[in-house]
ChimeraX commands (.cxc) that place a marker at each C-alpha (Angstrom):
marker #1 position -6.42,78.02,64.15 radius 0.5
marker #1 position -6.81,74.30,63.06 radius 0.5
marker #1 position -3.14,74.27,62.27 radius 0.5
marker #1 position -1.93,75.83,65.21 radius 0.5
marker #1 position -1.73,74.78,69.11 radius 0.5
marker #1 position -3.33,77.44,70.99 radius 0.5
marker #1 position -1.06,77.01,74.41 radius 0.5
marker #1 position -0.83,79.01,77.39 radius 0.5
marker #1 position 0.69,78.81,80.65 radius 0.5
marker #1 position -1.28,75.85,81.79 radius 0.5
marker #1 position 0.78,74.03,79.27 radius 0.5
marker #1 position 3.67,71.52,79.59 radius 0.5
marker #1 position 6.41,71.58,76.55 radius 0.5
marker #1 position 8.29,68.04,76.53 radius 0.5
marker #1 position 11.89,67.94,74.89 radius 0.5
marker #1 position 14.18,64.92,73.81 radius 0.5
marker #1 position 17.43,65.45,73.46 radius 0.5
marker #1 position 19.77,64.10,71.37 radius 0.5
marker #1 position 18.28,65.76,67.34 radius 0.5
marker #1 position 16.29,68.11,68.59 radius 0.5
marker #1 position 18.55,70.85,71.49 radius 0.5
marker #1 position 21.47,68.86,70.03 radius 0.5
marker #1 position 23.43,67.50,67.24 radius 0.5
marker #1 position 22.88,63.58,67.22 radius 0.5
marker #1 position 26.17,61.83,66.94 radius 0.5
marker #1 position 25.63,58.82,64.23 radius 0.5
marker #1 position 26.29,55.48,66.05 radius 0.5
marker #1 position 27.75,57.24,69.15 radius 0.5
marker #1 position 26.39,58.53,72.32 radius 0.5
marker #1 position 26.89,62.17,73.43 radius 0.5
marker #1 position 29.55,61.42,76.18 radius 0.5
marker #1 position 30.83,64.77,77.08 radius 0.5
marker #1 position 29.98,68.26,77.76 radius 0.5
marker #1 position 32.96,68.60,74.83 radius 0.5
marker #1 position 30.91,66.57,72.65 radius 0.5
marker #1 position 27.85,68.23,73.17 radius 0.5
marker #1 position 26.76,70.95,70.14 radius 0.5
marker #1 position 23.69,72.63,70.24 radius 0.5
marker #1 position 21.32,73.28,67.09 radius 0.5
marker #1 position 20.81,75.95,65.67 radius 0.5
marker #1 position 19.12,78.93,67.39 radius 0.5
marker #1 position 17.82,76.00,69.76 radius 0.5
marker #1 position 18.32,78.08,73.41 radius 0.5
marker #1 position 16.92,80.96,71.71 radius 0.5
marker #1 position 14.02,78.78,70.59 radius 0.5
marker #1 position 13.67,77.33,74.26 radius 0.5
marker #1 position 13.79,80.94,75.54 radius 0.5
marker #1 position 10.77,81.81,73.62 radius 0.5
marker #1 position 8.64,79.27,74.76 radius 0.5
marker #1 position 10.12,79.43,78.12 radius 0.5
marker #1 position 7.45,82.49,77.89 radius 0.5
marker #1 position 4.40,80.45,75.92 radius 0.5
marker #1 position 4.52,77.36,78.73 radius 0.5
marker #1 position 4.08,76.64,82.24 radius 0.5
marker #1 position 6.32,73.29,82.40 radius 0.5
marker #1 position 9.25,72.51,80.11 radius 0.5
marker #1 position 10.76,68.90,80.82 radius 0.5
marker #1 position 13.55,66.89,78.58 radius 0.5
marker #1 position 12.96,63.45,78.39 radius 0.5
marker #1 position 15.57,61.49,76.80 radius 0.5
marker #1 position 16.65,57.71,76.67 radius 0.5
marker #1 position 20.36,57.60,77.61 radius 0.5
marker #1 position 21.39,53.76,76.98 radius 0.5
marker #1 position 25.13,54.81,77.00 radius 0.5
marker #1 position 25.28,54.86,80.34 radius 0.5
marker #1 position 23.33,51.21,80.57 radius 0.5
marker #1 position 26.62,50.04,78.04 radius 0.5
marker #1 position 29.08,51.67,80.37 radius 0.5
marker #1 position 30.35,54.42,77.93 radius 0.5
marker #1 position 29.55,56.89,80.62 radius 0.5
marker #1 position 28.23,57.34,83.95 radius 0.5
marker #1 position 25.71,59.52,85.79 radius 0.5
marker #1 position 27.91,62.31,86.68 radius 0.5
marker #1 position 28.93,62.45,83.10 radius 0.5
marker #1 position 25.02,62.73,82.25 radius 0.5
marker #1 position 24.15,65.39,85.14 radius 0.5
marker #1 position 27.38,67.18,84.16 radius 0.5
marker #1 position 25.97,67.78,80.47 radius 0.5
marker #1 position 22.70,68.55,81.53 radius 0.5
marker #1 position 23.70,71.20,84.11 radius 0.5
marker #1 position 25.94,73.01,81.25 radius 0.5
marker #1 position 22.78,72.78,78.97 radius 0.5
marker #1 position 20.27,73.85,81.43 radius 0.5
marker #1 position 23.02,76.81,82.11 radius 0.5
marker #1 position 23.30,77.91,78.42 radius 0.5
marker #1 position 19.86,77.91,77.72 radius 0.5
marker #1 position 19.45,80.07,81.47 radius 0.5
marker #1 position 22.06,82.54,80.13 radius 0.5
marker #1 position 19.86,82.80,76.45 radius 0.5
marker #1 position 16.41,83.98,78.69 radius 0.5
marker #1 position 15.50,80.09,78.88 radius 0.5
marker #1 position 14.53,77.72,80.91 radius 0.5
marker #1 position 14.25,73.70,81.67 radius 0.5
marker #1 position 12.60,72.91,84.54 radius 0.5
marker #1 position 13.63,69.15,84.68 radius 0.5
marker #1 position 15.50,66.24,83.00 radius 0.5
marker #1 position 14.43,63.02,83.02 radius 0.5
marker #1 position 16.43,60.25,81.77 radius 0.5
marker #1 position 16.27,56.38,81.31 radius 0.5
marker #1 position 19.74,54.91,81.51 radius 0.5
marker #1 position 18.65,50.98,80.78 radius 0.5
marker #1 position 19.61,48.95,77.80 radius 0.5
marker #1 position 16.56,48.29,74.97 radius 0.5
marker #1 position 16.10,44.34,76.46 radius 0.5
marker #1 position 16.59,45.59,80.38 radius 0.5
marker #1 position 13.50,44.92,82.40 radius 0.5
marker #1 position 11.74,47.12,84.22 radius 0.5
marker #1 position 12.28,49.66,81.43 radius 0.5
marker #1 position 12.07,53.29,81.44 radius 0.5
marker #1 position 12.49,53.79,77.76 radius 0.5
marker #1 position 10.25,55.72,75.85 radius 0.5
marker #1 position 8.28,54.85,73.82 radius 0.5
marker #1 position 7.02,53.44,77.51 radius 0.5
marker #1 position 5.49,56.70,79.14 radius 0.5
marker #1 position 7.31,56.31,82.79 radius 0.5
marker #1 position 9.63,59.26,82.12 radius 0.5
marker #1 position 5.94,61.07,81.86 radius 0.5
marker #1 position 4.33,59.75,84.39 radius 0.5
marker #1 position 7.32,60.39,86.53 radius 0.5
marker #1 position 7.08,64.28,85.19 radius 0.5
marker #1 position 3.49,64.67,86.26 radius 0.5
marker #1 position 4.37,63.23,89.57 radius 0.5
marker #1 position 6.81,66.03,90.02 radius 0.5
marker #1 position 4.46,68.66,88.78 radius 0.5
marker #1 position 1.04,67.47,89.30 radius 0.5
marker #1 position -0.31,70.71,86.95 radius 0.5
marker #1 position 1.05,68.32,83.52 radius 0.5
marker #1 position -2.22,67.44,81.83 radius 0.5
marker #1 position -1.09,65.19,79.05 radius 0.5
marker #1 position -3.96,66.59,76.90 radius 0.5
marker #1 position -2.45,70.03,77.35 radius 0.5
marker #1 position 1.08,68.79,76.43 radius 0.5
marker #1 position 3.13,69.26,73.68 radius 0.5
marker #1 position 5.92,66.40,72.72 radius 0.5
marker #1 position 8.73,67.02,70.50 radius 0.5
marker #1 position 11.06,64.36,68.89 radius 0.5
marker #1 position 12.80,63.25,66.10 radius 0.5
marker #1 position 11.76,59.86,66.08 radius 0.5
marker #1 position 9.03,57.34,66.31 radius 0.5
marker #1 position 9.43,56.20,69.95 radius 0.5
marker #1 position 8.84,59.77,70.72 radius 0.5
marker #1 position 5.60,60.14,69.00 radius 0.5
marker #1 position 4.96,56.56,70.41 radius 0.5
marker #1 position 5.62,57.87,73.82 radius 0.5
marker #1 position 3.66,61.25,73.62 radius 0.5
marker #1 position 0.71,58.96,71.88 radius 0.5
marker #1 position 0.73,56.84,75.10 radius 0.5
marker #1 position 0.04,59.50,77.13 radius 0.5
marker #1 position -2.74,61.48,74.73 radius 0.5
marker #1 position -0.30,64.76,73.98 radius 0.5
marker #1 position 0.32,66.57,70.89 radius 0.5
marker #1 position 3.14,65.86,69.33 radius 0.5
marker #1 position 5.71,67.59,66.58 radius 0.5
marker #1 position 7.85,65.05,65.10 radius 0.5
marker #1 position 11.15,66.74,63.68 radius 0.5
marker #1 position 12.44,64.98,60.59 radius 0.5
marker #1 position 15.66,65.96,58.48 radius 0.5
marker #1 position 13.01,64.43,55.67 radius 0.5
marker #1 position 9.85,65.84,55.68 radius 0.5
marker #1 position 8.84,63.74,52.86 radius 0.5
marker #1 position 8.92,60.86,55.10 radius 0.5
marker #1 position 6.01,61.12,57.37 radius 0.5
marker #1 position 4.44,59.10,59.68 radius 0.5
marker #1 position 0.61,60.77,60.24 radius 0.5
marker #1 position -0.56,57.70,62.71 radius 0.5
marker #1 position 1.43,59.04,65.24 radius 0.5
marker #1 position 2.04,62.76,64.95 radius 0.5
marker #1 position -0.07,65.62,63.71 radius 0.5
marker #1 position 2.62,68.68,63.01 radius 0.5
marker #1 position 5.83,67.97,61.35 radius 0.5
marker #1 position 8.58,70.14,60.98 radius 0.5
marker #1 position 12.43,70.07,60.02 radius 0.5
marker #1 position 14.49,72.11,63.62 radius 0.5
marker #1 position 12.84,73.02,67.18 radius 0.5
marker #1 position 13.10,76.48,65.77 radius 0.5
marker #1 position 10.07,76.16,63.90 radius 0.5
marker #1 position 7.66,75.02,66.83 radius 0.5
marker #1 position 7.14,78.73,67.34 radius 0.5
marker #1 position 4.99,78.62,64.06 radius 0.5
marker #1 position 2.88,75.86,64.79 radius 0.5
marker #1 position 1.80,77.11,68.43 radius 0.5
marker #1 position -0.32,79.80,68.90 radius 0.5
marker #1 position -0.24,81.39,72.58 radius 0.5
marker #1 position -3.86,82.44,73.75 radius 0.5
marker #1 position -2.55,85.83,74.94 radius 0.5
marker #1 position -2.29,86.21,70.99 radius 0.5
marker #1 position -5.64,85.67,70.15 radius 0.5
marker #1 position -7.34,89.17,72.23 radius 0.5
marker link #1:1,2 radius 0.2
marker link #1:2,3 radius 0.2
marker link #1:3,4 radius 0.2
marker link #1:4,5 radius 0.2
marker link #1:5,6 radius 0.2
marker link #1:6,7 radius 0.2
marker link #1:7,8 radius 0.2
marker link #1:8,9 radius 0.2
marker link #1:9,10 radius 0.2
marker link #1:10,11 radius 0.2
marker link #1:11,12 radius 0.2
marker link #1:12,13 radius 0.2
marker link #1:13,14 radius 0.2
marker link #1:14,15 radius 0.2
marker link #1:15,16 radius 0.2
marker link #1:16,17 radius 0.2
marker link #1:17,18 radius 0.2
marker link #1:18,19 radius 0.2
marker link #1:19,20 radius 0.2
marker link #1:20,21 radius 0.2
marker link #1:21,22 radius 0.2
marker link #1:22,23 radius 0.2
marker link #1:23,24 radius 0.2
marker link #1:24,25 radius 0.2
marker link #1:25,26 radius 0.2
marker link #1:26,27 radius 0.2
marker link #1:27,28 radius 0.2
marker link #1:28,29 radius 0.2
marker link #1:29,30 radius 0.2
marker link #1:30,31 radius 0.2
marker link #1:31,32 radius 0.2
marker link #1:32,33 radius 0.2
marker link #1:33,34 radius 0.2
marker link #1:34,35 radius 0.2
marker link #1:35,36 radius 0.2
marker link #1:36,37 radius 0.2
marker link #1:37,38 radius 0.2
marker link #1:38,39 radius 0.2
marker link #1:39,40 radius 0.2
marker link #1:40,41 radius 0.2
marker link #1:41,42 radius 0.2
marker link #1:42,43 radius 0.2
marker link #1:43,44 radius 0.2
marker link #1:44,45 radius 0.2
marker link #1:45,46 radius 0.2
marker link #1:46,47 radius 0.2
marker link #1:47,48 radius 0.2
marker link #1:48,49 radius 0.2
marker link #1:49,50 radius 0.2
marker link #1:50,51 radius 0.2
marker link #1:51,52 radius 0.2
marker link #1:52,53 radius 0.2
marker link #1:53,54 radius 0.2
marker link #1:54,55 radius 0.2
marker link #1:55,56 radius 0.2
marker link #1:56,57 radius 0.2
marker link #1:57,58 radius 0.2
marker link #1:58,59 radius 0.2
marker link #1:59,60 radius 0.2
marker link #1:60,61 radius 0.2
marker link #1:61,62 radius 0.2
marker link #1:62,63 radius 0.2
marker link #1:63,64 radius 0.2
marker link #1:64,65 radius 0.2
marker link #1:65,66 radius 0.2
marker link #1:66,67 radius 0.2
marker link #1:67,68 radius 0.2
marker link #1:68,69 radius 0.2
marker link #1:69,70 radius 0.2
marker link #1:70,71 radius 0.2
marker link #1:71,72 radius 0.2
marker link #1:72,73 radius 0.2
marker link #1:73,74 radius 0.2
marker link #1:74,75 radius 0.2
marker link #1:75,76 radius 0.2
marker link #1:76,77 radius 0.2
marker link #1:77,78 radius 0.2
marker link #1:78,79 radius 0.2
marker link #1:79,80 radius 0.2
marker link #1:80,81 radius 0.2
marker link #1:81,82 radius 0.2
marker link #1:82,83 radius 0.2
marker link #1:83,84 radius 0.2
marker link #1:84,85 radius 0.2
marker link #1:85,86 radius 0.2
marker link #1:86,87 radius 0.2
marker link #1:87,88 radius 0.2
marker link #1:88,89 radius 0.2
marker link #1:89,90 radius 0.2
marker link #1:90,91 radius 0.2
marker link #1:91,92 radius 0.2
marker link #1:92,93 radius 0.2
marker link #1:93,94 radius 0.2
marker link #1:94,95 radius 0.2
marker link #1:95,96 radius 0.2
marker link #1:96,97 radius 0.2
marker link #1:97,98 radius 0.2
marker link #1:98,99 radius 0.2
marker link #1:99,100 radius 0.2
marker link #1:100,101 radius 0.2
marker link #1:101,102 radius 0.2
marker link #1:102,103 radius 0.2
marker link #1:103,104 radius 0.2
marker link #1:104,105 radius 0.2
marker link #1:105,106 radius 0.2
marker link #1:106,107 radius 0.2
marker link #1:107,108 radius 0.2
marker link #1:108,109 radius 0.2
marker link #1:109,110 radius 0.2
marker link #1:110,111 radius 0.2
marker link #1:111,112 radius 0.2
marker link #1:112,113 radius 0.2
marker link #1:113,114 radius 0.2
marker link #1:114,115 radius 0.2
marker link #1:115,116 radius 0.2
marker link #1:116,117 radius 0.2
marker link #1:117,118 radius 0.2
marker link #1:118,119 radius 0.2
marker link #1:119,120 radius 0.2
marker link #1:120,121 radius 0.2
marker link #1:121,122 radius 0.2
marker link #1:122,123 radius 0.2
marker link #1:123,124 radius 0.2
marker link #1:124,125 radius 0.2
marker link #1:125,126 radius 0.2
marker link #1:126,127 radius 0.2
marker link #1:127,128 radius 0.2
marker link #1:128,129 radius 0.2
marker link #1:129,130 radius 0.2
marker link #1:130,131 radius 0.2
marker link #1:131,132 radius 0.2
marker link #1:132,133 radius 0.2
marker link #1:133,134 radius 0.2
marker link #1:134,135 radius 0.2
marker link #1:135,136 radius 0.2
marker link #1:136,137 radius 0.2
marker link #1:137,138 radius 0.2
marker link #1:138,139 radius 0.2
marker link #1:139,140 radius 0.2
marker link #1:140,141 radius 0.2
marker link #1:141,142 radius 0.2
marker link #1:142,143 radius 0.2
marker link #1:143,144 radius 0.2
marker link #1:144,145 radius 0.2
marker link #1:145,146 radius 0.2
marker link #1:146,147 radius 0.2
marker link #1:147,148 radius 0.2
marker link #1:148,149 radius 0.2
marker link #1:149,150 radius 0.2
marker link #1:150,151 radius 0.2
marker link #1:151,152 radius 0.2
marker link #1:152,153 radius 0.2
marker link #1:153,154 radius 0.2
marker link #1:154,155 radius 0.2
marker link #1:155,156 radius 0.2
marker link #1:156,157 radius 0.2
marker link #1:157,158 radius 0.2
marker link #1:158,159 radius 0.2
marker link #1:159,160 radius 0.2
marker link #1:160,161 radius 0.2
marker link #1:161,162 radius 0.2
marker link #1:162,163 radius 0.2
marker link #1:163,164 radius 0.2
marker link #1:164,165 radius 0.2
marker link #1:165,166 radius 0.2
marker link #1:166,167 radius 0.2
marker link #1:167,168 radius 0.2
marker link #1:168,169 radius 0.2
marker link #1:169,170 radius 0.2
marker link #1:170,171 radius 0.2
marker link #1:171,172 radius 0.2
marker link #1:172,173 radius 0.2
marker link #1:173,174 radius 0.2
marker link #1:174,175 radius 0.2
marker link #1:175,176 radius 0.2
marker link #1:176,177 radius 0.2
marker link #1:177,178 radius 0.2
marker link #1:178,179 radius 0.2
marker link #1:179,180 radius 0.2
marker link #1:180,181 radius 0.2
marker link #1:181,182 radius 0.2
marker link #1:182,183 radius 0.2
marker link #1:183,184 radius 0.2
marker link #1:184,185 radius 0.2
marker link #1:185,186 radius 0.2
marker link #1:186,187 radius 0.2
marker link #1:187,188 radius 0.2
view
């Protein structure tokens, strides 16, 4: 099992958003329910491990809204219609957290800072970071779940380009997170 995450319910699954549930628009922010396009198989995916863990939270830096390209409502509105697809797949998020702030705004929320995760575990005081699994596509993510001592799966359209300091699973869609966990009711 050394290349597996034996999980069960007492574990919390932590999303971001924007390139791994949904299509990262180059040099743009995703404004819109209109402009929001899910990967693929990604509610199924969530809808599987909606059934492996206990706690499954987004956390996902939204500057757009810091640069005025969009406001609040605009952000809730999205994640109500994703939180809804991904309920009508068998699926389930239990929580988004987002940070709204520019990169240079003071007191920052931003991961790779971990008060999105802290802020989580408030909320549900079962989180145990050591029993938490962080998935992102980029190094403020690992950063983030590193800060906070969970596990993290780094999705990368490159898996050639690798950062091992940082993460310890790699993989190329959400979809394949199912093969790197292993749930304990499995293992009888």
């Amino acid at each position: 099992m050394e290349n597996k995450l034996v999980i069960d319910k007492s574990w919390t699954l932590f999303l971001d958003r924007d390139g791994v549930i949904n299509k990262r628009l180059v040099d743009d922010y995703v404004k819109s329910w209109e402009e929001f396009e899910f990967l693929e198989n990604v509610p199924e995916t969530i809808a599987h491990c909606s059934h492996l863990f206990g706690t499954i939270v987004v956390v996902t830096n939204q500057q757009g809204i810091g640069k005025g390209l969009m406001s609040d409502a605009d952000l809730r509105n999205i994640h109500e219609n994703m939180t809804a697809e991904i309920k009508l797949h068998g699926g389930r998020i239990d929580k988004v957290y987002y940070c709204p702030k520019l990169k240079d705004q003071t007191p920052n929320c931003r991961k790779p800072l971990p008060f999105m995760g802290l802020q989580a575990q408030k909320d549900f005081p079962t989180i145990d970071f050591s029993k938490s699994v962080m998935v992102g596509d980029s190094i403020s993510d690992m950063e983030f779940g590193e800060a906070l001592g969970m596990h993290n799966v780094y999705i990368t359209p490159d898996p050639y380009k690798s950062d091992a300091k940082v993460t310890r699973f790699e993989t190329t869609k959400l979809q394949d997170l199912t093969s790197i966990l292993q749930d304990k009711g499995d293992l009888q």
